[in-house]
Residue frames as a rotation matrix with the C-alpha (Angstrom) as fourth column:
UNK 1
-0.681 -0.549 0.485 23.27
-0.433 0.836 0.337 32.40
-0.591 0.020 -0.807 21.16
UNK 2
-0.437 0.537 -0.722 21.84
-0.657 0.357 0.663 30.46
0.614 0.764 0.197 18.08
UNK 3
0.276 0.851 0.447 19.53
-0.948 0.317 -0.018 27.68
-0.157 -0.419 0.894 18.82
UNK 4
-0.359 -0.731 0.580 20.76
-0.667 0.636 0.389 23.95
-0.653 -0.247 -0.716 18.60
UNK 5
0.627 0.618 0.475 18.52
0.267 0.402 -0.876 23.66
-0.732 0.676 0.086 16.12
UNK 6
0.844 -0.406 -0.350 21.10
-0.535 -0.597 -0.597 25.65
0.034 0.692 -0.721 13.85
UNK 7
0.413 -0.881 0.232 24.05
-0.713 -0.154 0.684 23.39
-0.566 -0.448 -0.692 14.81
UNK 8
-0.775 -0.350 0.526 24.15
0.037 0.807 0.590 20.75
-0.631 0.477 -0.612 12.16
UNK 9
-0.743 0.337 -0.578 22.27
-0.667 -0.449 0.595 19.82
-0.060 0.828 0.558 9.25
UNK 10
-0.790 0.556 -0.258 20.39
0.602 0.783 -0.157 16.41
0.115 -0.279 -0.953 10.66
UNK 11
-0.492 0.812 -0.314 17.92
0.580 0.038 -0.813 18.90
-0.649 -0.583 -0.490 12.26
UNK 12
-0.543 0.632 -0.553 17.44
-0.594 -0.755 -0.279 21.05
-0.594 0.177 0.785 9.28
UNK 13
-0.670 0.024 -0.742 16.82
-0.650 0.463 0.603 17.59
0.358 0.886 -0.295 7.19
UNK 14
-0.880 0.413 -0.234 14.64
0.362 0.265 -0.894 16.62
-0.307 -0.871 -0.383 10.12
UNK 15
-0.386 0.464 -0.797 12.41
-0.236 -0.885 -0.401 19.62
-0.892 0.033 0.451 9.50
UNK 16
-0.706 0.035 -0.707 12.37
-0.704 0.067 0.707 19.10
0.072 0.997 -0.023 5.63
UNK 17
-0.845 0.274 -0.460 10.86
-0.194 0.644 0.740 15.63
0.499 0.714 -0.491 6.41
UNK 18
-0.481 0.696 -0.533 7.88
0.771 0.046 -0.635 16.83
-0.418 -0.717 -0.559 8.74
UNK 19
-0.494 0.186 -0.850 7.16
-0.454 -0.888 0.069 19.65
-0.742 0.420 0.523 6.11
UNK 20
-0.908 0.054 -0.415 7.16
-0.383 0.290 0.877 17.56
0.168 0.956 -0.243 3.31
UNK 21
-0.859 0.495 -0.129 4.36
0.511 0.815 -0.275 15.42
-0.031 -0.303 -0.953 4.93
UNK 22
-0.450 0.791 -0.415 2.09
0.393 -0.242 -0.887 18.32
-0.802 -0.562 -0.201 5.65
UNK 23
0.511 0.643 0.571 -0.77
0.859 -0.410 -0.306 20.08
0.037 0.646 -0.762 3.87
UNK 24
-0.697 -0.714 -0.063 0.61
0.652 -0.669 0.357 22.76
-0.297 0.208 0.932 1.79
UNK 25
0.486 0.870 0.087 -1.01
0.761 -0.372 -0.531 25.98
-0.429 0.324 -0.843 0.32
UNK 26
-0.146 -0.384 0.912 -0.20
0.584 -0.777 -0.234 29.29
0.799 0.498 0.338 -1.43
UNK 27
-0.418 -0.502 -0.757 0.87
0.894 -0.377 -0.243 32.11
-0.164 -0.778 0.606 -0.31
UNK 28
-0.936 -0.118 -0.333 -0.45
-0.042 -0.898 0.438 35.71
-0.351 0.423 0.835 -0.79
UNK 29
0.050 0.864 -0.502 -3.11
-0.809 -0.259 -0.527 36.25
-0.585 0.433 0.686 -3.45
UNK 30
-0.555 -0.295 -0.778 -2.27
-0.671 0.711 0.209 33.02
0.492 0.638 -0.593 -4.82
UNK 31
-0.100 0.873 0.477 -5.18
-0.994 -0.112 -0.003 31.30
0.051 -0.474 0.879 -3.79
UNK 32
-0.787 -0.301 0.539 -5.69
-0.188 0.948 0.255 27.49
-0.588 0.099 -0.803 -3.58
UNK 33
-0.502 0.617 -0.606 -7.57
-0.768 0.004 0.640 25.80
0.397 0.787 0.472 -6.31
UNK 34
-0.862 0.207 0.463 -10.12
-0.155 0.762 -0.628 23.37
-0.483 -0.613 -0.625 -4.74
UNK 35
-0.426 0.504 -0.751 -12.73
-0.755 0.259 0.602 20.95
0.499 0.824 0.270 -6.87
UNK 36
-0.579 0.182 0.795 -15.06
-0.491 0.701 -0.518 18.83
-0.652 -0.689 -0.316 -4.69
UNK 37
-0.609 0.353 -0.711 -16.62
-0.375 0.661 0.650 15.53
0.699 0.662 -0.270 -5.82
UNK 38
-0.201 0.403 0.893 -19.96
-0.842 0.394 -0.368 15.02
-0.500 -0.826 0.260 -3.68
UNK 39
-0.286 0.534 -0.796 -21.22
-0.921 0.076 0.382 12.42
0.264 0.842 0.470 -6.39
UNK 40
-0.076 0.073 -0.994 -20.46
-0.238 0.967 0.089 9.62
0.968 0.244 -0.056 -4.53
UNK 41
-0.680 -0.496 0.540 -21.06
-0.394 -0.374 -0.839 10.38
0.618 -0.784 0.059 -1.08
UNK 42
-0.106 0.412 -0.905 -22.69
0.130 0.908 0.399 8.38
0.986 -0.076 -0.149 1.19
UNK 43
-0.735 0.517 0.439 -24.93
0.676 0.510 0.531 7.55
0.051 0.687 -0.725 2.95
UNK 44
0.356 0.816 -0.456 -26.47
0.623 -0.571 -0.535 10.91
-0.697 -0.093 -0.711 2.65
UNK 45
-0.208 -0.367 0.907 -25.91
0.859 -0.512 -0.011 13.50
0.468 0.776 0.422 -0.27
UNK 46
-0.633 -0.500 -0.591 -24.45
0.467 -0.856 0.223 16.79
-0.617 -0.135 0.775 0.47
UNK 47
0.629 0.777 0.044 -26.91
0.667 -0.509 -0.545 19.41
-0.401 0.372 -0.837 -0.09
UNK 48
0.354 -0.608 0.711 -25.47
0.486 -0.529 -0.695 22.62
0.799 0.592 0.108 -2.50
UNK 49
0.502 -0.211 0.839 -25.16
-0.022 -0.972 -0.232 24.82
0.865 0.098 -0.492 -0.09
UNK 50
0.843 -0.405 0.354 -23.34
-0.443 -0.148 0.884 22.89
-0.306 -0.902 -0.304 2.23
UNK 51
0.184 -0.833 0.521 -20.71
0.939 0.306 0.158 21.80
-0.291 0.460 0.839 -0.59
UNK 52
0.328 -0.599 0.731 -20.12
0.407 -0.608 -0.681 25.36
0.852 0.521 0.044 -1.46
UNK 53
0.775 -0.368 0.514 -19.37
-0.626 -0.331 0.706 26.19
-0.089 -0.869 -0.487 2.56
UNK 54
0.462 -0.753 0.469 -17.31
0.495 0.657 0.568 22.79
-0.736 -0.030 0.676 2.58
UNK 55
0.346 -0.633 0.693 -15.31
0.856 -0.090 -0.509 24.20
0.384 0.769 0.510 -0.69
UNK 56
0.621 0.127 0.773 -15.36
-0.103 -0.965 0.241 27.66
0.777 -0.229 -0.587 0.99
UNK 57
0.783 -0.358 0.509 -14.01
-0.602 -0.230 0.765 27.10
-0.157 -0.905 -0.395 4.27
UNK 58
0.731 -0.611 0.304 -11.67
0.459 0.770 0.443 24.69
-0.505 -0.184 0.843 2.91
UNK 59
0.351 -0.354 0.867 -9.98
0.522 -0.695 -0.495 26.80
0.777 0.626 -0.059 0.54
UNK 60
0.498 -0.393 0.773 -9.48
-0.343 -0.908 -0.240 29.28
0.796 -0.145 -0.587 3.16
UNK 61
0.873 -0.448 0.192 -8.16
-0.017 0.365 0.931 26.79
-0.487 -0.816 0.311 5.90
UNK 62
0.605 -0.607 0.516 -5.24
0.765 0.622 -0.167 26.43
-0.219 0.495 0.841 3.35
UNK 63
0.444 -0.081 0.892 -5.11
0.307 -0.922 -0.236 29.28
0.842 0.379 -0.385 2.45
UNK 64
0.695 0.189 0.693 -4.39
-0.573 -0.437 0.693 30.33
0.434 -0.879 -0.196 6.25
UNK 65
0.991 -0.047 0.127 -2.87
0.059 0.994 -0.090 27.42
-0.122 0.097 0.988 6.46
UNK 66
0.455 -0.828 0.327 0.09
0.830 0.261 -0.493 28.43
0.323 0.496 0.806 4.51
UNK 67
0.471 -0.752 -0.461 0.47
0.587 0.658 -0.472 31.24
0.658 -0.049 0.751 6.09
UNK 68
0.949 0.255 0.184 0.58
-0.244 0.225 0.943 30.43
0.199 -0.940 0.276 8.94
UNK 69
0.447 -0.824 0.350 3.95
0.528 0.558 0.640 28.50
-0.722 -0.101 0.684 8.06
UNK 70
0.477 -0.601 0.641 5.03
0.522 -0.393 -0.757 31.04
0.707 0.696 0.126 6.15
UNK 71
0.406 0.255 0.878 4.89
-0.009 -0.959 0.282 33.60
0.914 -0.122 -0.387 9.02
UNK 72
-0.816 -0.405 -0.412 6.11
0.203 0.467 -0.861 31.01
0.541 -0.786 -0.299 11.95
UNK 73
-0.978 0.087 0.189 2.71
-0.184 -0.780 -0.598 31.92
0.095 -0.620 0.779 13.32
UNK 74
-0.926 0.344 0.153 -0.74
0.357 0.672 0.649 30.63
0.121 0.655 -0.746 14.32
UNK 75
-0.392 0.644 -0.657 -2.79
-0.203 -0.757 -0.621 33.70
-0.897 -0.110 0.428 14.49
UNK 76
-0.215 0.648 -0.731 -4.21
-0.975 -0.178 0.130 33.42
-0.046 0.741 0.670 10.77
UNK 77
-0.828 0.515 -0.222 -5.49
0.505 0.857 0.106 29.38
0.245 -0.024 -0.969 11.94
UNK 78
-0.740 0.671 0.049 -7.94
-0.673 -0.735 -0.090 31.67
-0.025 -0.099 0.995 13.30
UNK 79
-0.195 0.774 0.603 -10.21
-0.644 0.362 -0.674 28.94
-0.740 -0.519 0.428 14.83
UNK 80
0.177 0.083 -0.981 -10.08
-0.884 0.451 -0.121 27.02
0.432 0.889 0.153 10.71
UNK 81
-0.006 0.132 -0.991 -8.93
-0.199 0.971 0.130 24.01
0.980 0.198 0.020 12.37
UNK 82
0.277 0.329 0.903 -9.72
-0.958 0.023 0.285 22.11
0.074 -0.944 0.322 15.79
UNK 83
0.937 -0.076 0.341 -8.73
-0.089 0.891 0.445 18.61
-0.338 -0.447 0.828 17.82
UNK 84
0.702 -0.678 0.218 -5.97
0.319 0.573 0.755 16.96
-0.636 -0.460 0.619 16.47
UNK 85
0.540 -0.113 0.834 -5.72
0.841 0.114 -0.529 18.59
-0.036 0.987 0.157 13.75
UNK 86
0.751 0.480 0.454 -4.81
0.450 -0.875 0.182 21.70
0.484 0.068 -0.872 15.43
UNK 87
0.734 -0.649 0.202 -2.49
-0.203 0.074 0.976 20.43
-0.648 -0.757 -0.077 17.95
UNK 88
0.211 -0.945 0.252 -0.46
0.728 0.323 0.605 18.85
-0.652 0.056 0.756 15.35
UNK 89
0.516 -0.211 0.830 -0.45
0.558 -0.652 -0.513 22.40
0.650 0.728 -0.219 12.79
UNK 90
0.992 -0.125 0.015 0.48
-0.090 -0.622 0.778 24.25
-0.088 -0.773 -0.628 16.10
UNK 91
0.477 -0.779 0.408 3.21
0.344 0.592 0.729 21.88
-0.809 -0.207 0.550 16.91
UNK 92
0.295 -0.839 0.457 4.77
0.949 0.312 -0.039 21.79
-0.110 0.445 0.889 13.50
UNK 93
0.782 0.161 0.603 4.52
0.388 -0.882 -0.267 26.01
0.488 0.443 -0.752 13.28
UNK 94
0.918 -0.382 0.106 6.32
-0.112 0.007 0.994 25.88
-0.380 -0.924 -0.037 16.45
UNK 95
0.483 -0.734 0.478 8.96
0.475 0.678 0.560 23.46
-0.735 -0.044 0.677 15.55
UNK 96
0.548 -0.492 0.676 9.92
0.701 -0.170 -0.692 25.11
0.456 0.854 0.252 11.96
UNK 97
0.868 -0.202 0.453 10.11
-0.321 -0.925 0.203 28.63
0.378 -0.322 -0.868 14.05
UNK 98
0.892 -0.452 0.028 12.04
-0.288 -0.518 0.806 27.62
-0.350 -0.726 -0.592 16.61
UNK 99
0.635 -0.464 0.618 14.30
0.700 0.683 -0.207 25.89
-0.326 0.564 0.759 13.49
UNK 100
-0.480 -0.320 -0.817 14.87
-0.442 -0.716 0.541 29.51
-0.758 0.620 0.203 12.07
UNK 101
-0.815 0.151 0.559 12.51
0.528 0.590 0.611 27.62
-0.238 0.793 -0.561 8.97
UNK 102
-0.066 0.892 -0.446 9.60
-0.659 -0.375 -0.652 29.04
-0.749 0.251 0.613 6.94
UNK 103
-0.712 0.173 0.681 7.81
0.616 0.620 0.486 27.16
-0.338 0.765 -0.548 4.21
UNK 104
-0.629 0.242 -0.739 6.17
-0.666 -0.659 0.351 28.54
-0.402 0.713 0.575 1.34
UNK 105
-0.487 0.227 0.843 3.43
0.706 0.671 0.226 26.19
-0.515 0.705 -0.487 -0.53
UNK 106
-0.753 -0.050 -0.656 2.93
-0.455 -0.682 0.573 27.74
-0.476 0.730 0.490 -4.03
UNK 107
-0.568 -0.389 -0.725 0.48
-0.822 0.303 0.481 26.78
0.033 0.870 -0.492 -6.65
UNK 108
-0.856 -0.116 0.504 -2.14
-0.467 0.592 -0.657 24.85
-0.222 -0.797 -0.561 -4.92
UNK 109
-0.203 0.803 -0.560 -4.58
-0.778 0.215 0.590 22.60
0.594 0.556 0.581 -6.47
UNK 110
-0.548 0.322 0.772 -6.69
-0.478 0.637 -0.605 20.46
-0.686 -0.701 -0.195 -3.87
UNK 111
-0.334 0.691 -0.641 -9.10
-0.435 0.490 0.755 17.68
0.836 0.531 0.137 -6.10
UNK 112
-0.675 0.495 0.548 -11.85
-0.367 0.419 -0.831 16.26
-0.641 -0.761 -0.101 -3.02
UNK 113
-0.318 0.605 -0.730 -13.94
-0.060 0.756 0.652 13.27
0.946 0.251 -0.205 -3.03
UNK 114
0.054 0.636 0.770 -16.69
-0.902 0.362 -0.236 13.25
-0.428 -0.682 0.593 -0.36
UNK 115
-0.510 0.132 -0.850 -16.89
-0.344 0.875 0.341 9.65
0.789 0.466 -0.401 0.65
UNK 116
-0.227 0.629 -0.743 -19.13
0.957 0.284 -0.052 10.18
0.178 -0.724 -0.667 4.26
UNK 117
-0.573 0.171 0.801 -21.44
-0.302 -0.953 -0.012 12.25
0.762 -0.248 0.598 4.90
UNK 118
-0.941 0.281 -0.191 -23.00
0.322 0.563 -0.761 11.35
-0.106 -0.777 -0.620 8.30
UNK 119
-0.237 0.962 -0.138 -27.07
0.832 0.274 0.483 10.97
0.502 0.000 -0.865 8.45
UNK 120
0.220 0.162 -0.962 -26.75
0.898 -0.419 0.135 13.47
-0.381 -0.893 -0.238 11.30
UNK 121
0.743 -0.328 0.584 -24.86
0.218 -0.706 -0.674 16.39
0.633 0.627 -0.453 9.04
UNK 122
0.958 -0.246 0.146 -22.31
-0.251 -0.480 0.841 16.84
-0.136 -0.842 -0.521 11.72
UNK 123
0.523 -0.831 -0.188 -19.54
-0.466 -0.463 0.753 15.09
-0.713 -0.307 -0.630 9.55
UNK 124
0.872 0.438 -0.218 -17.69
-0.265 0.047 -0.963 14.94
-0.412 0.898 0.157 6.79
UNK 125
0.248 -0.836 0.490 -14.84
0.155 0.533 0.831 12.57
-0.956 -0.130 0.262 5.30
UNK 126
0.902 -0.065 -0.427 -12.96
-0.409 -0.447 -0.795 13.87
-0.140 0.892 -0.430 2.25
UNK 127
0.300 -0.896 0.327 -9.95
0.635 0.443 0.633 12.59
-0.712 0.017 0.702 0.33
UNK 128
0.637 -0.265 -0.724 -7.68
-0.281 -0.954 0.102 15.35
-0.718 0.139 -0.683 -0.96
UNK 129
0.669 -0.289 0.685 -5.85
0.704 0.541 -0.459 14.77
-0.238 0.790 0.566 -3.83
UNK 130
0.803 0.060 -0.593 -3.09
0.355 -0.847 0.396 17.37
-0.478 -0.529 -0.701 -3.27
UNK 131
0.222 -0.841 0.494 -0.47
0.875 -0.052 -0.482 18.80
0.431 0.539 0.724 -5.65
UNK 132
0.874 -0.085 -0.478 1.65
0.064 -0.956 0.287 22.04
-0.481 -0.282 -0.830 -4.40
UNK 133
0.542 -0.780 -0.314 4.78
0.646 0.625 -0.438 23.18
0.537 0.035 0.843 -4.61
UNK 134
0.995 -0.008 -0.098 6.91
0.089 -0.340 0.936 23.93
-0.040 -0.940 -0.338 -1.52
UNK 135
0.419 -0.796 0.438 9.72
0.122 -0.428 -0.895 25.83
0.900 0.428 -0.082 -0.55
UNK 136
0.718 0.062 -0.694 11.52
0.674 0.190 0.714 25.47
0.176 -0.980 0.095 2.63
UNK 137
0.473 -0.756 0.451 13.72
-0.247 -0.606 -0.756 28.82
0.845 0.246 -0.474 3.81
UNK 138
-0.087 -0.466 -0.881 16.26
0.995 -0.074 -0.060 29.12
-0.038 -0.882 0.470 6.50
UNK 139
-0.179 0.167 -0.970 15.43
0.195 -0.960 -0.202 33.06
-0.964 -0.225 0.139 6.98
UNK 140
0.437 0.529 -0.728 15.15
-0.543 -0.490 -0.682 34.74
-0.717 0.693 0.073 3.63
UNK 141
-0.465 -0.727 -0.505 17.28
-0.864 0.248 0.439 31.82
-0.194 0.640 -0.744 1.83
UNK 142
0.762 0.507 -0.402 15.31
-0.605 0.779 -0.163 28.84
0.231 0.368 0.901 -0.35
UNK 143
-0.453 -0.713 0.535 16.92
-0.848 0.530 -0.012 25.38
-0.275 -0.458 -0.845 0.97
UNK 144
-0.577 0.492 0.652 14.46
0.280 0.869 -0.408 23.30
-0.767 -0.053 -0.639 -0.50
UNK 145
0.087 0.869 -0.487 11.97
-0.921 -0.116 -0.371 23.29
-0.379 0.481 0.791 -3.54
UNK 146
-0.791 0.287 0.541 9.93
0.292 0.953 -0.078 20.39
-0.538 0.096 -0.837 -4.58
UNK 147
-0.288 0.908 -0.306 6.65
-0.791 -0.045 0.611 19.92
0.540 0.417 0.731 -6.42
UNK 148
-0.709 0.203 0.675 4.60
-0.320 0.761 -0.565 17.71
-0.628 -0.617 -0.474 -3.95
UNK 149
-0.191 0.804 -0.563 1.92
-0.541 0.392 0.744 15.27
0.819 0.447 0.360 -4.89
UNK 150
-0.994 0.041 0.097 0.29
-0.084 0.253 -0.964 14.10
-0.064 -0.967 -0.248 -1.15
UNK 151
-0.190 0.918 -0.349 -3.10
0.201 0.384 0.901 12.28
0.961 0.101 -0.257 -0.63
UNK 152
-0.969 -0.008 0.245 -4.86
-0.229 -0.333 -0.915 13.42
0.089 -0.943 0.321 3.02
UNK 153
-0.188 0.898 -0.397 -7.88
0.721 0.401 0.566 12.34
0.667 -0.180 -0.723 4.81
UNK 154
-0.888 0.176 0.425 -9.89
-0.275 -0.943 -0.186 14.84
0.368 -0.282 0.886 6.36
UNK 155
-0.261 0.965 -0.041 -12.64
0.768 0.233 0.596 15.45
0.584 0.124 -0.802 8.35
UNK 156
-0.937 -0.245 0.249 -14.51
0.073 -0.835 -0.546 18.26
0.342 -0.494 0.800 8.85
UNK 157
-0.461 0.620 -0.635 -17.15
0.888 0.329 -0.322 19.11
0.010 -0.712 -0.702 11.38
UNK 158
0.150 0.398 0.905 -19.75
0.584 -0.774 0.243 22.16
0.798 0.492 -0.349 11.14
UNK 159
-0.269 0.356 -0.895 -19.30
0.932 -0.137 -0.335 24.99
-0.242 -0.924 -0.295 14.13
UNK 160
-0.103 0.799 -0.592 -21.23
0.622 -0.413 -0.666 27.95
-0.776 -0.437 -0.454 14.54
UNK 161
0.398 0.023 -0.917 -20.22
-0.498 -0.834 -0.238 30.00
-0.770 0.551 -0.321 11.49
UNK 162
0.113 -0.738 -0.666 -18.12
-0.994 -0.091 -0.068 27.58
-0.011 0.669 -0.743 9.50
UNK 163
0.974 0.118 -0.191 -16.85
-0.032 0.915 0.402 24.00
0.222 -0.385 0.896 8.87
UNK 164
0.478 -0.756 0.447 -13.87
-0.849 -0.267 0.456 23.49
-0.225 -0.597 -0.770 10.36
UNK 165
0.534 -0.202 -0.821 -11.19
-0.147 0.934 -0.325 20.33
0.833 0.294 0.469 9.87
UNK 166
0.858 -0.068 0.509 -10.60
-0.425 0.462 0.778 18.28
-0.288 -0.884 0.368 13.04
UNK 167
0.344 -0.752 0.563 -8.27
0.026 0.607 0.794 15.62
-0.939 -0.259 0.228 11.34
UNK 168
0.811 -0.138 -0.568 -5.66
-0.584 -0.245 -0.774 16.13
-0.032 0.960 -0.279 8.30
UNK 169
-0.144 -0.634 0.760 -3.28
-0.056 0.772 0.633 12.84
-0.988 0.049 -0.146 7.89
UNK 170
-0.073 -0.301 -0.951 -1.27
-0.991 -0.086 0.104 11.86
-0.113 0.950 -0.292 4.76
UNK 171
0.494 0.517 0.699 -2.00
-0.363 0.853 -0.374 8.83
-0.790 -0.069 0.609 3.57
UNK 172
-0.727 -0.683 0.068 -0.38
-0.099 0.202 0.974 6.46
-0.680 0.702 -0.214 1.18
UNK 173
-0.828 0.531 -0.178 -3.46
-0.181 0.047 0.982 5.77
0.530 0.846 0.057 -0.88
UNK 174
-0.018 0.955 0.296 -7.46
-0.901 0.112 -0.419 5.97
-0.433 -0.274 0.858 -0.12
């Protein structure tokens, strides 16, 4: 028996608008493109080699990221993101699955602005300037393509090997 998620089209247009919202990424060997701005970062400056981890580990949370929601699956989060940020990437992986949905984000160019770095080094506030474009399937059939353009606050926090991102929210404007 199908799921009652399949029984009308409210819930796949439901879906669509809880996708659209999130952080997208590429798929495959299609890496995301990510540029950080520390220049203006306050009120401590971001040493190099912890902006090329922060560019590093972000990149690959996206990366992972996507797919994750390609795959219905959050084995490849692989510890990339924590708190709330985690609960709600779970959730939505969940929700597409148990939709019959996958999403694709193609094409990914991230532009960050550090705008806190904490005195302590323990945490960082970034605004994402995010462009993708996403593809929403119902099994192996496209139902959806867009080109997104989505602003996100972020913060990420350092743990033992990596930084990690705690909180990823769309925002209408910084």
């Amino acid at each position: 028996m199908r799921s009652s998620c399949h029984d009308g089209r409210w819930a796949k247009m439901i879906a669509l608008g809880v996708l659209a919202l999130m952080p997208l990424n590429s798929v495959g060997a299609d890496t995301p493109q990510v540029v950080l701005d520390a220049s203006k970062t306050g009120p401590r400056t971001i040493e190099t080699l912890t902006e090329r981890a922060i560019l590093r580990d972000y990149r690959f949370a996206w990366l992972n990221l996507a797919r994750a929601l390609e795959a219905n699956s959050t084995s490849p989060l692989n510890g990339l993101f924590a708190g709330t940020a985690n609960d709600w990437l779970t959730r939505a992986v969940n929700n597409q699955g148990r939709c019959g949905l996958s999403s694709r984000y193609l094409n990914q160019s991230h532009r960050l602005e550090a705008v806190f770095y904490a005195p302590e080094g323990d945490v960082v506030e970034l605004h994402d300037n995010a462009e993708y474009d996403l593809q929403i399937l119902d099994g192996s059939r496209t139902i959806h393509t867009e080109h997104v353009l989505v602003r996100y606050s972020v913060l990420m926090t350092p743990a033992a090997d990596r930084w990690v991102i705690r909180q990823l929210q769309a925002v209408p404007q910084f």
